[in-house]
Backbone bond lengths (Angstrom), bond angles and torsions (degrees), N, CA, C in turn:
res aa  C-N    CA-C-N  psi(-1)  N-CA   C-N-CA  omega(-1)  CA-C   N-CA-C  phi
1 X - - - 1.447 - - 1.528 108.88 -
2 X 1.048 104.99 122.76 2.113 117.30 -175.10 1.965 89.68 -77.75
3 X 1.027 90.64 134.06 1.741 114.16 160.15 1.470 112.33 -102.53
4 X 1.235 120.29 158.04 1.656 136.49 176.82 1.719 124.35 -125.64
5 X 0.998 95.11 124.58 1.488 89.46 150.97 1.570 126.76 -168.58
6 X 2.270 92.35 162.97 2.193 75.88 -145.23 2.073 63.91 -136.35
7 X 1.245 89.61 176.67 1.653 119.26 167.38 1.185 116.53 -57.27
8 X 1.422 129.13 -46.74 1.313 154.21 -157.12 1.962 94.62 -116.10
9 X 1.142 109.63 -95.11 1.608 115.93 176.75 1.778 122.24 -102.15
10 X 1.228 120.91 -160.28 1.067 132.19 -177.16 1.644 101.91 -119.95
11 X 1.421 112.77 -57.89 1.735 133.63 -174.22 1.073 98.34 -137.60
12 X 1.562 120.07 134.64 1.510 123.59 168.90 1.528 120.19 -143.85
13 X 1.296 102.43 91.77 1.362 105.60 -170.05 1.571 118.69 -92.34
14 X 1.580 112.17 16.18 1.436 104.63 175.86 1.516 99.25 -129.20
15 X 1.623 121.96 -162.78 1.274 112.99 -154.41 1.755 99.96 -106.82
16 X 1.209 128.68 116.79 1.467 149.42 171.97 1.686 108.49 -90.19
17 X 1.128 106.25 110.69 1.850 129.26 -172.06 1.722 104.83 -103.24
18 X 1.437 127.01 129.69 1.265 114.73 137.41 1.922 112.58 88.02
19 X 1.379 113.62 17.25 1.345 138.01 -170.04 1.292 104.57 -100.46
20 X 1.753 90.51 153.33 1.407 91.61 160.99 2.175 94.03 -164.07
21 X 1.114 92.47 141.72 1.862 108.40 163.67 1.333 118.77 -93.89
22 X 1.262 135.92 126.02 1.377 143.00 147.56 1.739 96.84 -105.85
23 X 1.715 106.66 111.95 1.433 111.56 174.44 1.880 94.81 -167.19
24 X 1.078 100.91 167.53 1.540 126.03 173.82 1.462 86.86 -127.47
25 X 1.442 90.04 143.01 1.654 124.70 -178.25 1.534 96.32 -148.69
26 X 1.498 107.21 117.11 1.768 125.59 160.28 1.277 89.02 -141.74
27 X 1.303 75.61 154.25 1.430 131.50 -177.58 1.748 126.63 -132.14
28 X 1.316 109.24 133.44 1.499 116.47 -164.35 1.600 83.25 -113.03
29 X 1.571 106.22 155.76 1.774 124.58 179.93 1.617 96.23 -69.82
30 X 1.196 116.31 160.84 1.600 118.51 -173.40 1.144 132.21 61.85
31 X 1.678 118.47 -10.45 1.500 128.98 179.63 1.342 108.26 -92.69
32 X 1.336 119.44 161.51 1.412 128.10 -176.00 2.009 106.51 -89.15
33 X 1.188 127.17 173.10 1.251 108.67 -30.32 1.526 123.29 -92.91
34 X 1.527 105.12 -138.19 1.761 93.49 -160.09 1.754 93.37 -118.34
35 X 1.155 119.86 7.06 1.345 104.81 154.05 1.606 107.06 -156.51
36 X 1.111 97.36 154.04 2.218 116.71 -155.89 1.913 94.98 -127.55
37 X 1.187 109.37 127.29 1.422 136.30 155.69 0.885 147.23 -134.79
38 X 1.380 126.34 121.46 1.879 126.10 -153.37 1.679 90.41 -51.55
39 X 1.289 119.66 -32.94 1.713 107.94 -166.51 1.581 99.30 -115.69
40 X 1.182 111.24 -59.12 1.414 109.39 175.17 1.576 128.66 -132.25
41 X 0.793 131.41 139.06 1.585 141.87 -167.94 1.741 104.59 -54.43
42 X 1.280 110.87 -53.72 1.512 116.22 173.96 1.483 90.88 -164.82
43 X 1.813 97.92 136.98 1.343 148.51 151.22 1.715 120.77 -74.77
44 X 1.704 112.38 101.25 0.990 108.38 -167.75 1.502 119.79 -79.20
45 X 1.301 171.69 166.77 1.563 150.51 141.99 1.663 103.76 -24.35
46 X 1.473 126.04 -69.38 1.440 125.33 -179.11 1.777 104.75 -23.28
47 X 1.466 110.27 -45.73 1.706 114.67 -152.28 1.455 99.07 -81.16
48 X 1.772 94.56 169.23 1.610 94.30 170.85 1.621 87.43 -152.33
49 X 1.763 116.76 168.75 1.254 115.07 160.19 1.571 113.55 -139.39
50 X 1.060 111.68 121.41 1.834 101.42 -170.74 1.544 94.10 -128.03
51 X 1.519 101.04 121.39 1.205 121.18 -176.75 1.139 120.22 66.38
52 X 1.423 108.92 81.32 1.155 112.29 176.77 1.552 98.27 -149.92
53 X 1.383 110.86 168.29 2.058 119.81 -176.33 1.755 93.78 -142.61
54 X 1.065 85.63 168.94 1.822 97.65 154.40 1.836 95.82 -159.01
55 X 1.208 107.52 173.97 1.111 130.98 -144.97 2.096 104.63 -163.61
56 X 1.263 109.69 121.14 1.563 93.43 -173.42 1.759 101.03 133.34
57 X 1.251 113.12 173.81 1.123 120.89 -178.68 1.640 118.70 -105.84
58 X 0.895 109.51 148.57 1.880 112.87 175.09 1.272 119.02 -137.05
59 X 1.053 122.91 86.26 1.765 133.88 -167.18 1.620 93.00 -117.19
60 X 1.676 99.10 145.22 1.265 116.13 -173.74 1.626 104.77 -169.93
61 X 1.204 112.86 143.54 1.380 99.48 -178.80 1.526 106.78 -101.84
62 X 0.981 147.63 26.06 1.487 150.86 -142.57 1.466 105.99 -155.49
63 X 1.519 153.56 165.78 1.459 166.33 -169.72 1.414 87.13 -69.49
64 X 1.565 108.65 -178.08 1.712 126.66 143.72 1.600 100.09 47.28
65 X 1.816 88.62 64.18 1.607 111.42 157.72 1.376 102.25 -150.01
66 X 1.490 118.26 157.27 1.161 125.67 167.02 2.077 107.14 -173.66
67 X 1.481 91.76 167.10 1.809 99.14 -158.13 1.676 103.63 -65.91
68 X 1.306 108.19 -19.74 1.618 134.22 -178.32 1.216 108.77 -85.24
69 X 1.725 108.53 -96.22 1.428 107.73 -158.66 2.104 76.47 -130.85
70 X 1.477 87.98 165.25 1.877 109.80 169.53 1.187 107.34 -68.47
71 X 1.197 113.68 -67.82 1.523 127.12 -144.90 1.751 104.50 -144.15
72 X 1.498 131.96 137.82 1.642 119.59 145.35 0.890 127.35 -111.79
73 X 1.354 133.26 148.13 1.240 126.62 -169.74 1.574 114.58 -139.03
């Protein structure tokens, strides 16, 4: 089972308007979870985000990161 985590959410499968994250997200090898997003961890097809930023850092040593979203699915 994949875990998430974002600035804003973890999983977001409905529609998020008008946001924004200021956060740092690290990540150490072997720690959970398995995908990191300045806003959200993973973006499902159902979800959407309009207008939104983040701001902050996202370091990870592992795939399925990004300043936005981790992962979509």
């Amino acid at each position: 089972m994949n875990s998430y985590a974002g600035g804003l959410v973890g999983n977001n499968s409905s529609t998020i308007e008008n946001c924004y994250a200021r956060s740092s997200i690290l990540h150490k090898t072997g720690a959970f979870p398995d995908y990191f997003g300045g806003l959200a961890g993973e973006q499902s097809s159902a979800g959407s985000m309009v207008n939104c930023y983040s701001s902050g850092v996202v370091q990870q040593d592992l795939d399925n990161r990004g300043g936005l979203i981790g992962g979509a699915g």
